[in-house]
VOLUMLO-382055 format. One record per residue (C-alpha): residue in one letter; residue number from 1; x, y, z. Coordinates in steps of 0.25 Angstrom, whole numbers, padded with zeros to 4 digits. Example, Ala and Ser with C-alpha at 12.3 -4.5 7.8 and 13.67 -1.06 7.14 Angstrom:
> aa / i / X / Y / Z
> A / 1 / 0049 / -0018 / 0031
> S / 2 / 0055 / -0004 / 0029
END
This chain:
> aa / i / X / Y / Z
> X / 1 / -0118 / 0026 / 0134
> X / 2 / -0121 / 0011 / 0129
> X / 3 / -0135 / 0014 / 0131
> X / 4 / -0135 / 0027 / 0120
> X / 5 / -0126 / 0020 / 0109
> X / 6 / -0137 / 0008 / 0111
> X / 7 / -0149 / 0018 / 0111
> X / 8 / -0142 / 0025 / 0099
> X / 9 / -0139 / 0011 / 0091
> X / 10 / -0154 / 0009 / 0093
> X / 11 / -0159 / 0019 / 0087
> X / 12 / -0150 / 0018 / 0076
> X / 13 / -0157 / 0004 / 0072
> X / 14 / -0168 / 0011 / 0066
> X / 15 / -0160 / 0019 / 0058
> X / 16 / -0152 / 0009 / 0052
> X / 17 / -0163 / 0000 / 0049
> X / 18 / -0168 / 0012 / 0043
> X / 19 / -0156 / 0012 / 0034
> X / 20 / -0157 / -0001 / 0029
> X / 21 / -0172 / -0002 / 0026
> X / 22 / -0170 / 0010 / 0014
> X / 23 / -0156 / 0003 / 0012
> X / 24 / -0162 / -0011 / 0010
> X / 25 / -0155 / -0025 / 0011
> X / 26 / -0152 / -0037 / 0003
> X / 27 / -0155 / -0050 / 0014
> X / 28 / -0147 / -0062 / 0013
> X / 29 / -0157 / -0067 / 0003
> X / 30 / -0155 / -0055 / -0008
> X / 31 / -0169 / -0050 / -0005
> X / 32 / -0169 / -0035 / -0001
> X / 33 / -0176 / -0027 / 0008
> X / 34 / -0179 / -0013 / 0013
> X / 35 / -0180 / -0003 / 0004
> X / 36 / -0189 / -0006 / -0009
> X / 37 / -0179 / -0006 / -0022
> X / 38 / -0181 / 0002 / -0032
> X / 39 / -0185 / -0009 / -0042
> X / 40 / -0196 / -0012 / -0035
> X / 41 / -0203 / -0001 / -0039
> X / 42 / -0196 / 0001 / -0053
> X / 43 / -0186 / -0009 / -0059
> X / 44 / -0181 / 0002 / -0068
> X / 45 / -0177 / 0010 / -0058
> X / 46 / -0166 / 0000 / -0054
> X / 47 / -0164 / -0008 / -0065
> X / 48 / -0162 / 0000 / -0078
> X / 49 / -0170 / -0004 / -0090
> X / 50 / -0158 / -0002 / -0101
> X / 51 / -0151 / -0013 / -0093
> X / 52 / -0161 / -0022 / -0087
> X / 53 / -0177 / -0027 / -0087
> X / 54 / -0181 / -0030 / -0073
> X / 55 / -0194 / -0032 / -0066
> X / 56 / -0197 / -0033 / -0053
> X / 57 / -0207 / -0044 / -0045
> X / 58 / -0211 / -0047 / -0031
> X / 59 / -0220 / -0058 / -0023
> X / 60 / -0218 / -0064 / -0008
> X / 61 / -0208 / -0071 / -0009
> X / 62 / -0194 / -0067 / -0016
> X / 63 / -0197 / -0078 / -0026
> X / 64 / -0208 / -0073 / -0030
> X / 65 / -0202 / -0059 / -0032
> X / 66 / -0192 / -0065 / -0040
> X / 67 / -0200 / -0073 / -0049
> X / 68 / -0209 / -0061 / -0050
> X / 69 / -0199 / -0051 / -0056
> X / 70 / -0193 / -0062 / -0066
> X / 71 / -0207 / -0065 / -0072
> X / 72 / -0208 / -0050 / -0073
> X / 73 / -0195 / -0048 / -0080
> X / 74 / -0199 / -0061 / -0088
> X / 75 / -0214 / -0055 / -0093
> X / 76 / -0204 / -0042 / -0100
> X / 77 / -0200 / -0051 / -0110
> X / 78 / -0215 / -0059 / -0112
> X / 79 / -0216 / -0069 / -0122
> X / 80 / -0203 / -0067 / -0131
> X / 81 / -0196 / -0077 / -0119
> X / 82 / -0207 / -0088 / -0120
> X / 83 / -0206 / -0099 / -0130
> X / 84 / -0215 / -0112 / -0132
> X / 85 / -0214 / -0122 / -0119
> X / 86 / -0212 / -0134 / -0128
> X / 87 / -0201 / -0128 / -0135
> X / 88 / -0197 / -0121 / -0120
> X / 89 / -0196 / -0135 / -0115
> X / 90 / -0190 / -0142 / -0126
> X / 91 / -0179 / -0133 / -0127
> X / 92 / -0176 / -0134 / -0110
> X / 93 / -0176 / -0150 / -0112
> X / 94 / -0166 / -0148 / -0123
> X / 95 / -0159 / -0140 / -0115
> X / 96 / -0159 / -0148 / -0101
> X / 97 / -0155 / -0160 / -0111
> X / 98 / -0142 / -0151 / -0113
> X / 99 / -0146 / -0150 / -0128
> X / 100 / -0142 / -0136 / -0129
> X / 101 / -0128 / -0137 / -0120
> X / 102 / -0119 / -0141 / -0131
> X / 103 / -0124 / -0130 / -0141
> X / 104 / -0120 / -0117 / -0133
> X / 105 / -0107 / -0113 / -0130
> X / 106 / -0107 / -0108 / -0116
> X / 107 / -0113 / -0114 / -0101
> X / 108 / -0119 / -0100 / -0100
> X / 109 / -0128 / -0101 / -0112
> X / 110 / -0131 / -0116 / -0108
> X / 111 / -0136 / -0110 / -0095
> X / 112 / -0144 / -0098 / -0102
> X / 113 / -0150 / -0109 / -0112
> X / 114 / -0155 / -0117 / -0099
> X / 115 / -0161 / -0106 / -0093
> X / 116 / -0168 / -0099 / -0103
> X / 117 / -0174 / -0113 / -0108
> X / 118 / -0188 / -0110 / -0103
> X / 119 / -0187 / -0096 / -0106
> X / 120 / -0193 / -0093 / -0094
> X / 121 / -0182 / -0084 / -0087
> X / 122 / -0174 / -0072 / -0092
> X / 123 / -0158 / -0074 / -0094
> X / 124 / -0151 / -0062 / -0086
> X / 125 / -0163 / -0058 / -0077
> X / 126 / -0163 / -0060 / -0063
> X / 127 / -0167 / -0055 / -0049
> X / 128 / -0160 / -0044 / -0044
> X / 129 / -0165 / -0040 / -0031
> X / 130 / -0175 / -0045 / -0022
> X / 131 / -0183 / -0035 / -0011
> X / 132 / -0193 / -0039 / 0000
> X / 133 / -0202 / -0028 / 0005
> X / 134 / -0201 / -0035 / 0018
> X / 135 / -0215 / -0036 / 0019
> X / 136 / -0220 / -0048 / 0010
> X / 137 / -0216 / -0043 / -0003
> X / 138 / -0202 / -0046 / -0012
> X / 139 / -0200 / -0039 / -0024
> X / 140 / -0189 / -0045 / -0035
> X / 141 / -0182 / -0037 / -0047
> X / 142 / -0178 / -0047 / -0060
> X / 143 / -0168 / -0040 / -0069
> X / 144 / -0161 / -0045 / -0082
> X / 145 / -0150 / -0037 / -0087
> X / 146 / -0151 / -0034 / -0103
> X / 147 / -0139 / -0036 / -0108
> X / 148 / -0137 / -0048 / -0100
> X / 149 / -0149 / -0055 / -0105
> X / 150 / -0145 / -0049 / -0120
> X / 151 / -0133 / -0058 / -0120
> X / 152 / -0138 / -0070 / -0114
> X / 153 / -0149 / -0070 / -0124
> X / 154 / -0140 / -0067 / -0136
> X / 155 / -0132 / -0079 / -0129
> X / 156 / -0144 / -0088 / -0130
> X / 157 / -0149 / -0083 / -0144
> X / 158 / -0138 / -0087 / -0149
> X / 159 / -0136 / -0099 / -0143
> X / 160 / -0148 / -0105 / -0147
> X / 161 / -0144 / -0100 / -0161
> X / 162 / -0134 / -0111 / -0160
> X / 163 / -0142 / -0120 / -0154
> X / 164 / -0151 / -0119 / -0166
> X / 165 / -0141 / -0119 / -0177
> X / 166 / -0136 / -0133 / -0172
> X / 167 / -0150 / -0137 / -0171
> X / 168 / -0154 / -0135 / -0185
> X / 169 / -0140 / -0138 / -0190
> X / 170 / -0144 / -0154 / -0197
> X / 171 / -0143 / -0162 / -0208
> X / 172 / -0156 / -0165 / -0215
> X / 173 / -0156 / -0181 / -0210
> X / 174 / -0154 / -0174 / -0195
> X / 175 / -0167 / -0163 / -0199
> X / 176 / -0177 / -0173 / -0203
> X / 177 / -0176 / -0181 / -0192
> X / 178 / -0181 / -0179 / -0177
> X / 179 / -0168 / -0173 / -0173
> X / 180 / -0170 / -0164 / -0185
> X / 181 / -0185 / -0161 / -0179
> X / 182 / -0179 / -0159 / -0166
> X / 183 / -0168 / -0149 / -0168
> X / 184 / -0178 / -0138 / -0177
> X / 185 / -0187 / -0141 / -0162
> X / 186 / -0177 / -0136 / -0153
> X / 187 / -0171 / -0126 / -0164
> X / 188 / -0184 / -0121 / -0163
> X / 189 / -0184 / -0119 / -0147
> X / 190 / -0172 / -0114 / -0148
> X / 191 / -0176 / -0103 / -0159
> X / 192 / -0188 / -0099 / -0150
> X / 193 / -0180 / -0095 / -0137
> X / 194 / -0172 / -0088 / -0146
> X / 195 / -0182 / -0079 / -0151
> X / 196 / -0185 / -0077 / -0136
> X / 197 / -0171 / -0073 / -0132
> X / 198 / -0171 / -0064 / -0146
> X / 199 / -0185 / -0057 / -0139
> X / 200 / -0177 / -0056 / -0126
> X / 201 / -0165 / -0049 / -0131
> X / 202 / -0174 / -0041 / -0140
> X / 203 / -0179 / -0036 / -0126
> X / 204 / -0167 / -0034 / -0119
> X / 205 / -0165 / -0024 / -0129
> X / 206 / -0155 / -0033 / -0139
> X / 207 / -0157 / -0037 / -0154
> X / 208 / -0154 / -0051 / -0159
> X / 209 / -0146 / -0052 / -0169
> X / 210 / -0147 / -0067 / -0174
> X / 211 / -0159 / -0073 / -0184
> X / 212 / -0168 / -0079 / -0174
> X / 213 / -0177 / -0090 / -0180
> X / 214 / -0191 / -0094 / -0172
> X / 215 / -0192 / -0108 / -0168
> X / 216 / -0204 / -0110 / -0177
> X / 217 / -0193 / -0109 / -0190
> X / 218 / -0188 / -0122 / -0182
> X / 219 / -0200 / -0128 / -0179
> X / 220 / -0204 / -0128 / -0195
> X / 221 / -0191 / -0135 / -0198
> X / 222 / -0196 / -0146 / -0187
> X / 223 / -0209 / -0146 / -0192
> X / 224 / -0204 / -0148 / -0207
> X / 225 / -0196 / -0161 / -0202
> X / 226 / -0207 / -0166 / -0193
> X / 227 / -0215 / -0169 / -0205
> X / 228 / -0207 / -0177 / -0211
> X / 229 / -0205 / -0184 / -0198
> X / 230 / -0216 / -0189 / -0190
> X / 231 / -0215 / -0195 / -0180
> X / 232 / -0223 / -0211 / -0180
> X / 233 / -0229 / -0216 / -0169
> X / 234 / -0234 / -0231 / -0169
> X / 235 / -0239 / -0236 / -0157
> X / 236 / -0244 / -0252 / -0156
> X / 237 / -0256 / -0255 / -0146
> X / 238 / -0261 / -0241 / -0143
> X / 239 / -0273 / -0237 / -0136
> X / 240 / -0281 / -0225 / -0144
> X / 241 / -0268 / -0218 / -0147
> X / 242 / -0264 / -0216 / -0135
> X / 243 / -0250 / -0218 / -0135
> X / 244 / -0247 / -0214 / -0149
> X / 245 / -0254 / -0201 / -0145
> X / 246 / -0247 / -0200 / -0134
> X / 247 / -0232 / -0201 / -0143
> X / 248 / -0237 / -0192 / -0153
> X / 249 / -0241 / -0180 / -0143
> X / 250 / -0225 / -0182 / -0137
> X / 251 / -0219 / -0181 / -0152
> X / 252 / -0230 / -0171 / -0157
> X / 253 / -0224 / -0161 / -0144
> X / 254 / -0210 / -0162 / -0151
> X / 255 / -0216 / -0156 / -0164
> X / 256 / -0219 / -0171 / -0170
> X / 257 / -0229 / -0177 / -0178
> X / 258 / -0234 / -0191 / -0172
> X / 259 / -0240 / -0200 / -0182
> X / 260 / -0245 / -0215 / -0181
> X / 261 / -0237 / -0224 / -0190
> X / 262 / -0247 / -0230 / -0200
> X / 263 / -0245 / -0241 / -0212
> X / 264 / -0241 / -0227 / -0220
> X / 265 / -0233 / -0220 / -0211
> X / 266 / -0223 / -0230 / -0206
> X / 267 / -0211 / -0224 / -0214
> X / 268 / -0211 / -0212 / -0205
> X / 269 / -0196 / -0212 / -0198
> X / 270 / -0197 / -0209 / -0182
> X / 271 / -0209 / -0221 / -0177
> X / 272 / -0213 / -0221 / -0164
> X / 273 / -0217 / -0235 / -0161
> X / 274 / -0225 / -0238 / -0149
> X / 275 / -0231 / -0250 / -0145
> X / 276 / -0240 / -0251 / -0133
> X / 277 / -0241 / -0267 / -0125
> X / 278 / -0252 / -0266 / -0116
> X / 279 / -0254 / -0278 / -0106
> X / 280 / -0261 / -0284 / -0095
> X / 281 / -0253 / -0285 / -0080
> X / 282 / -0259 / -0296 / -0070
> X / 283 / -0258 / -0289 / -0058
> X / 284 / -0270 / -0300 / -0049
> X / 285 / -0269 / -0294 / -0036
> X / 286 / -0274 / -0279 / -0041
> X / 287 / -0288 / -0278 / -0044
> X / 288 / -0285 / -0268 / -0056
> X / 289 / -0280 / -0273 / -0070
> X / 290 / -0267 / -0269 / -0075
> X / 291 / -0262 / -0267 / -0088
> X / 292 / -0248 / -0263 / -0094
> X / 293 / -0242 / -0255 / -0104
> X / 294 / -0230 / -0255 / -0112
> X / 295 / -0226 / -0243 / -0122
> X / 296 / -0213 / -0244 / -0130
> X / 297 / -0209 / -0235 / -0142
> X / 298 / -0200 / -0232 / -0148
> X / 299 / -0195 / -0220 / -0159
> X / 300 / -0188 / -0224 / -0172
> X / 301 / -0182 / -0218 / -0181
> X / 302 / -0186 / -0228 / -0192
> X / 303 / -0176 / -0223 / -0203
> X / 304 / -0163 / -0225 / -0195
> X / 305 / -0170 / -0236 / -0187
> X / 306 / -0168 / -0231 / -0173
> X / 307 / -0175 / -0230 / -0160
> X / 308 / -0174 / -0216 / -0155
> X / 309 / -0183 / -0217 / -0142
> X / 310 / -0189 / -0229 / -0134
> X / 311 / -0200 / -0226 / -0125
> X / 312 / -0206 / -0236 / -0114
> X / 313 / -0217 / -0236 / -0106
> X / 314 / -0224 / -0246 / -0098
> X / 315 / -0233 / -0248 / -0085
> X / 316 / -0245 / -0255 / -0079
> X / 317 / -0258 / -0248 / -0075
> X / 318 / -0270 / -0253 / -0069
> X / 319 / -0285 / -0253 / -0067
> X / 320 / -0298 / -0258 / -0066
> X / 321 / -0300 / -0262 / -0079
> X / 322 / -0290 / -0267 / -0091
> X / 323 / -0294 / -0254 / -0100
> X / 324 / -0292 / -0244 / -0090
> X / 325 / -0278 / -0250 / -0086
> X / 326 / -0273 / -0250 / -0102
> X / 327 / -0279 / -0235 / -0102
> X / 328 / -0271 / -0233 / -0090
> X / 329 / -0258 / -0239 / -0095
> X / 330 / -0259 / -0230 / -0110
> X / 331 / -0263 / -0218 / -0100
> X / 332 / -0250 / -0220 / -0092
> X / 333 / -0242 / -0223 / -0106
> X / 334 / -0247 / -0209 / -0112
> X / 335 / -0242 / -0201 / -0099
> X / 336 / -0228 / -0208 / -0100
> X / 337 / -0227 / -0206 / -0115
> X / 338 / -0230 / -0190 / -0112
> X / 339 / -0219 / -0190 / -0101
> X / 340 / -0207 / -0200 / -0104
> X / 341 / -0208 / -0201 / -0118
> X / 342 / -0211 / -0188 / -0120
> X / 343 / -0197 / -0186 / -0112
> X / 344 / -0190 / -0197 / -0118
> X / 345 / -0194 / -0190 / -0132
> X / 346 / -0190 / -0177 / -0129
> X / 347 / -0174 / -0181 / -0123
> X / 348 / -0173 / -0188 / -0137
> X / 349 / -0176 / -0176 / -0144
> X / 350 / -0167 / -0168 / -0136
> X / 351 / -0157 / -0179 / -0138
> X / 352 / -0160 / -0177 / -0154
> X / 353 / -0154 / -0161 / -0153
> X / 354 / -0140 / -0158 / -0156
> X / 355 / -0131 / -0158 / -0145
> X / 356 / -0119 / -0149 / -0152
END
């Protein structure tokens, strides 16, 4: 008797596996298996297209697979979620500086503001299932909900409404000024993600009910200012222009104009003064010759008599002759410039912005 019922729950394996194949199941790791999902084939067929976009990807490795089928749901919307990387980056920076925290109301939107910074994701989309052929293949479904995304779009639209209106909300002493420069810049950012969360919910289906202005209607108002307030650079001991070149790119990537303060210009009211103190180092058991360098500027405002922003670089480079170490020392002053003063500047715009 022992020896049927074994015999009979042997052949019964089979069978069950049989059962569980067509079945499919989900492993620890949430990845399926068995038999192929209908999505796979069609998305529509299991994910109705009055409710939700979804796209399906695949690759070797579930990663992939994943990535795969979020790029593919991403390319359904194309360019109307892709905005300029500058303004993409300032407007990150100004949200890592924790610039945008006090002007939305909820820890939500704060988060949603976060992610959607680089605009390189969609709010409400995410992997549904996962299915490995169990060969070498993983297949991956992305899916947003339409209705969800409508109203974390709305939620953002109108948040950065807000943001804007305390933005360009000044009194004329505060708009010609760099602040005043500043605020229209980021306005401006601002005004451009909105129009791609405008083409998004246009999209999803929805209508958008408030005026939204382009960021180029910002960026004029900045522009107006910035010609009436350049920015001098006066720099003491440079070599071909280096270093004043090197100032002016960093202010000209904020939207600035750089010029050289002259006999006639030296009226203008933000100077950067620079002076450059190049000198020899004794150094008699190296064979090279060393040289160092010494850069301190400083940004005024000259019409209220402050310095808003010290900047400080020095080291010592060597070589064979005394020319090549001095190009040496300007070459390594230019590259600091491009990084820490180019950071230092930007956390003192930020700075600049309206915290509430």
């Amino acid at each position: 008797m022992r020896n049927f019922i074994n015999k009979r729950y042997f052949f019964l394996i089979p069978i069950l596996f049989l059962l569980i194949s067509c079945a499919g199941f989900v492993k620890k790791d949430g990845v399926r298996t068995g038999k192929v999902p209908a999505w796979v084939n069609s998305v529509e067929s299991s994910f109705n297209s009055n409710t939700y976009f979804a796209a399906s990807g695949f690759g070797d490795s579930r990663i992939k697979a994943e990535n795969n089928a979020m790029a593919a749901l991403v390319s359904y919307f194309g360019q109307t979620i892709m905005i300029e990387r500058h303004s993409a980056v300032s407007y990150q920076q100004a949200v890592v500086n924790g610039v945008m925290d006090s002007l939305v109301n909820t820890a939500e939107l704060r988060t949603n503001i976060r992610s959607t910074a680089s605009m390189d994701k969609l709010m409400g989309a995410e992997i549904k299932e996962v299915w490995f052929d169990s060969i070498d293949t993983y297949y991956a479904v992305a899916v947003l909900d339409k209705a969800k995304s409508i109203k974390i779009y709305n939620d953002l639209l109108n948040a950065n409404l807000d943001i804007i209106n305390n933005f360009v909300q000044m009194t004329p002493n505060e708009r010609n000024s760099l602040s005043g420069v500043l605020r229209y810049q980021f306005a401006a950012v601002a005004a451009d993600l909105n129009v791609s969360y405008r083409n998004i919910i246009v999209l999803l289906g929805s209508q958008v009910e408030s005026d939204i202005r382009t960021g180029d209607f910002y960026r004029l108002q900045a522009q107006n200012i910035i010609r009436t307030i350049p920015i001098g650079i006066r720099v003491t001991n440079d070599r071909n222009g280096r270093l004043f070149g090197a100032f002016a790119r960093i202010f000209s990537d904020w939207g600035f104009e750089a010029a050289s303060v002259t006999a006639g210009n030296t009226n203008l009211r933000y100077i950067l003064n620079v002076n450059i103190a190049l000198s020899p180092v004794d150094l008699p058991a190296n064979p090279n010759i060393f040289s160092r360098i010494e850069v301190d500027a400083n940004l005024s405002d000259s019409r209220d008599g402050l310095v808003l922003l010290p900047y400080n670089f020095n080291s010592r480079e060597g070589h064979t002759t005394r020319l090549e170490a001095e190009n040496r020392c300007f070459s390594v002053a230019e590259r600091d410039i491009n990084s820490t003063f180019a950071s230092v500047l930007s956390d003192y715009f930020t700075q600049l912005l309206p915290k509430s």
